[in-house]
Backbone as CSV, one residue per row, in Angstrom:
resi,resn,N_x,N_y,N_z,CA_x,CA_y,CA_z,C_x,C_y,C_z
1,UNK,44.402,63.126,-46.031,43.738,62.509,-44.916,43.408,63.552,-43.860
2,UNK,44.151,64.641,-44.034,43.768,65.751,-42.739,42.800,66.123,-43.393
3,UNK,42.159,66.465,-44.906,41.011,67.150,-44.591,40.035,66.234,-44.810
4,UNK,39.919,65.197,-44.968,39.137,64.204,-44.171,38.653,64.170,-43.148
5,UNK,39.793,63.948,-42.183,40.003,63.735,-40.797,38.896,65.026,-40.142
6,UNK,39.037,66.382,-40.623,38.433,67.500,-40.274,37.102,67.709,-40.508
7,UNK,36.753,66.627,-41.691,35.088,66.770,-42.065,34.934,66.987,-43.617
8,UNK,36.053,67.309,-44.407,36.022,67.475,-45.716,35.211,65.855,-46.368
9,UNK,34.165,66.673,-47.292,33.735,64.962,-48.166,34.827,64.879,-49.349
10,UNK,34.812,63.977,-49.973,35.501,62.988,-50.919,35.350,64.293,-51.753
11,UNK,34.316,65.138,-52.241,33.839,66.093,-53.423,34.564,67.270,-53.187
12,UNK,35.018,67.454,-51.861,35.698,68.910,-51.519,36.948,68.669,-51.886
13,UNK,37.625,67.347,-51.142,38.999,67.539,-51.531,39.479,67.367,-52.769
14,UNK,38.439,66.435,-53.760,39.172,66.750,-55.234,39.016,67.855,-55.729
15,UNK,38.027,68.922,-55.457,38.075,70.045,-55.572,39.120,71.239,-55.502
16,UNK,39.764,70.484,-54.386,41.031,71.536,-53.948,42.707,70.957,-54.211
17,UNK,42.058,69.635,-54.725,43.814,68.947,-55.899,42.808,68.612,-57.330
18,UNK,42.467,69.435,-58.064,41.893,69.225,-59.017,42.608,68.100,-60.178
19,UNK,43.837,67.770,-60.035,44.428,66.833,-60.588,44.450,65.881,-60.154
20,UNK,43.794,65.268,-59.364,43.153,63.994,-58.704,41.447,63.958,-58.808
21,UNK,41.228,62.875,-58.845,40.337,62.127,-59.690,39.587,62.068,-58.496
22,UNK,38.468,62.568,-58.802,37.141,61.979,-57.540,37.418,60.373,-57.206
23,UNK,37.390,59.607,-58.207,37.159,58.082,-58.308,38.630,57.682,-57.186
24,UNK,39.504,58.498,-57.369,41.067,58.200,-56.684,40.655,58.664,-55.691
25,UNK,40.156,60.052,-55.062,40.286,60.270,-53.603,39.173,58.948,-52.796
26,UNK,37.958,58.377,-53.746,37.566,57.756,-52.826,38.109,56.464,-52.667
27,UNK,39.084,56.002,-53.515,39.795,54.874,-53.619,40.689,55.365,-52.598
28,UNK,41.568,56.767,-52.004,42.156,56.712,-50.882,41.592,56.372,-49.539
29,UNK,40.540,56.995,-49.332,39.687,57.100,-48.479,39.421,55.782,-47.763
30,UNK,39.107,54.830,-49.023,38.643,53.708,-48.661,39.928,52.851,-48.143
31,UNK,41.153,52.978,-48.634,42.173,52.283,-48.309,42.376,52.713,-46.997
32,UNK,42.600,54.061,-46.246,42.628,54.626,-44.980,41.700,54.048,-44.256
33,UNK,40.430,54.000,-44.499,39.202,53.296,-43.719,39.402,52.075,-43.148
34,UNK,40.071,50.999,-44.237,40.468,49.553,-43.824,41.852,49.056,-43.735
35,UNK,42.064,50.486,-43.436,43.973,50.585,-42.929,44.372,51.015,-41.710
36,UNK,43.234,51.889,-41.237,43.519,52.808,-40.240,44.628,52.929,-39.359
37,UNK,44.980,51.583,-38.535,46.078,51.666,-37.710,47.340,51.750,-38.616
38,UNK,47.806,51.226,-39.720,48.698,51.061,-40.257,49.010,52.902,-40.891
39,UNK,47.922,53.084,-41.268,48.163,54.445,-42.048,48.497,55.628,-41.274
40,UNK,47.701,55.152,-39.883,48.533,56.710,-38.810,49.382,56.229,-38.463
41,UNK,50.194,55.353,-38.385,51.711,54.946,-37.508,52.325,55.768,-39.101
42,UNK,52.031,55.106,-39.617,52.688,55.613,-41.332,53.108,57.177,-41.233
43,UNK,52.040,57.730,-41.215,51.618,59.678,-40.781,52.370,59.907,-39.964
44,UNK,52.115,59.379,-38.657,52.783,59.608,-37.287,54.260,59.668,-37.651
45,UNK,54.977,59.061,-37.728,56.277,58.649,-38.116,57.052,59.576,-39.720
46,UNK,55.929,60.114,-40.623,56.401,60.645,-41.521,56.436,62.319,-40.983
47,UNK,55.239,62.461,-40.012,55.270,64.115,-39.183,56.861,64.394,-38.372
48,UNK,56.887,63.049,-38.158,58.262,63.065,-37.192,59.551,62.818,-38.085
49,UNK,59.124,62.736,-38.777,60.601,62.683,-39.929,60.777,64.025,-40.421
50,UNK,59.104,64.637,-40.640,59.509,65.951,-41.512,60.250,67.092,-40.310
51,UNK,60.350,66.784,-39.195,60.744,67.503,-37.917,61.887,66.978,-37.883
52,UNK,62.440,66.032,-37.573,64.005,65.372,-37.931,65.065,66.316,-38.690
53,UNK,64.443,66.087,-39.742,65.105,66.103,-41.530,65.628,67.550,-41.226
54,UNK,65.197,68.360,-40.879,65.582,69.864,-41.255,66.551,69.938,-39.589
55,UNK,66.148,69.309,-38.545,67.434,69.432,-37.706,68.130,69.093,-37.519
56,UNK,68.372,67.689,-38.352,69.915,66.991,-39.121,70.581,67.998,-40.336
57,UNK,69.475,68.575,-40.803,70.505,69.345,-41.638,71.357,70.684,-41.046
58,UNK,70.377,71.040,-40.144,70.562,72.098,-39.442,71.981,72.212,-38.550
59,UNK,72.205,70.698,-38.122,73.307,70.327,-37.129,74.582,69.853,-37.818
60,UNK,74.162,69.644,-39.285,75.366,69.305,-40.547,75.974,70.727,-40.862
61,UNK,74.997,71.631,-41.645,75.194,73.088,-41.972,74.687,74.069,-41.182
62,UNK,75.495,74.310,-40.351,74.759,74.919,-39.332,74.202,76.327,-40.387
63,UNK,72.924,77.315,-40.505,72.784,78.151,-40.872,72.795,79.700,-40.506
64,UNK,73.543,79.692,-39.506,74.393,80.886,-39.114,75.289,81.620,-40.138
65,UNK,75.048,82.638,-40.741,76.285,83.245,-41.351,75.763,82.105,-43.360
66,UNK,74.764,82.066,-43.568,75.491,81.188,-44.515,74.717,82.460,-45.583
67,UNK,74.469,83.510,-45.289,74.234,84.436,-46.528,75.095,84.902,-46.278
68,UNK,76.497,85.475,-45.568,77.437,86.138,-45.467,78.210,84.682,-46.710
69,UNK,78.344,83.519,-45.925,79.246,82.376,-46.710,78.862,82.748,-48.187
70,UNK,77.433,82.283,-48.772,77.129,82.471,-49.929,77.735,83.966,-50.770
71,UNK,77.907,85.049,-50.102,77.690,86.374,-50.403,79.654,86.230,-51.186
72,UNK,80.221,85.660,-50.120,81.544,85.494,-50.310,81.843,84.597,-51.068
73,UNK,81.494,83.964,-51.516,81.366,82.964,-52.143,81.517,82.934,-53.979
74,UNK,79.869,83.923,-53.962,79.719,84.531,-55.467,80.753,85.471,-55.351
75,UNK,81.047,86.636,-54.613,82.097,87.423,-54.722,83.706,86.801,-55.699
76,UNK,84.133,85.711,-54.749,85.134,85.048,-55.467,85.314,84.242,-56.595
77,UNK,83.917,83.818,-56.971,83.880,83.464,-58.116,83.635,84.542,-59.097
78,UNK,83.057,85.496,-58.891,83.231,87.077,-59.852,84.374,87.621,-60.017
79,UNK,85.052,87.350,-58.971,86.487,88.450,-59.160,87.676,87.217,-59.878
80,UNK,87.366,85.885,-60.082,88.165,84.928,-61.320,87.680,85.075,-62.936
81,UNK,86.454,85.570,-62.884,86.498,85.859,-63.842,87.025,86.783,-65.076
């Protein structure tokens, strides 16, 4: 839908997911067209999840030090062997 949104036709973007079907992008297209409000709250809310997701993980594992953790890690499992 963003390269839609930007001016891309129906012919460009199957062009650039060649494993999607002309006949499918305009079957998306058309569903977005007579969806509109529903489909950007949808977007809206999935942009804001993909921003979430990584600073819940971030605040679970914090990633400070975790190539030192990892480094020590394989170390001790090498030296049981």
């Amino acid at each position: 839908m963003d390269a839609f949104a930007t001016g891309a036709t129906a012919e460009e973007i199957a062009q650039q997911y060649p494993s999607v079907a002309l006949v499918d992008v305009y079957s998306v297209i058309t569903y977005y067209l007579r969806h509109k409000p529903d489909v950007e709250a949808y977007l809206k809310e999935r942009k804001a999840l993909a921003v979430r997701v990584p600073e819940q993980a971030e605040s679970r594992v914090p990633s400070a030090g975790i190539r030192e953790r990892l480094l020590a890690r394989r170390n001790r499992s090498t030296n049981l062997r």
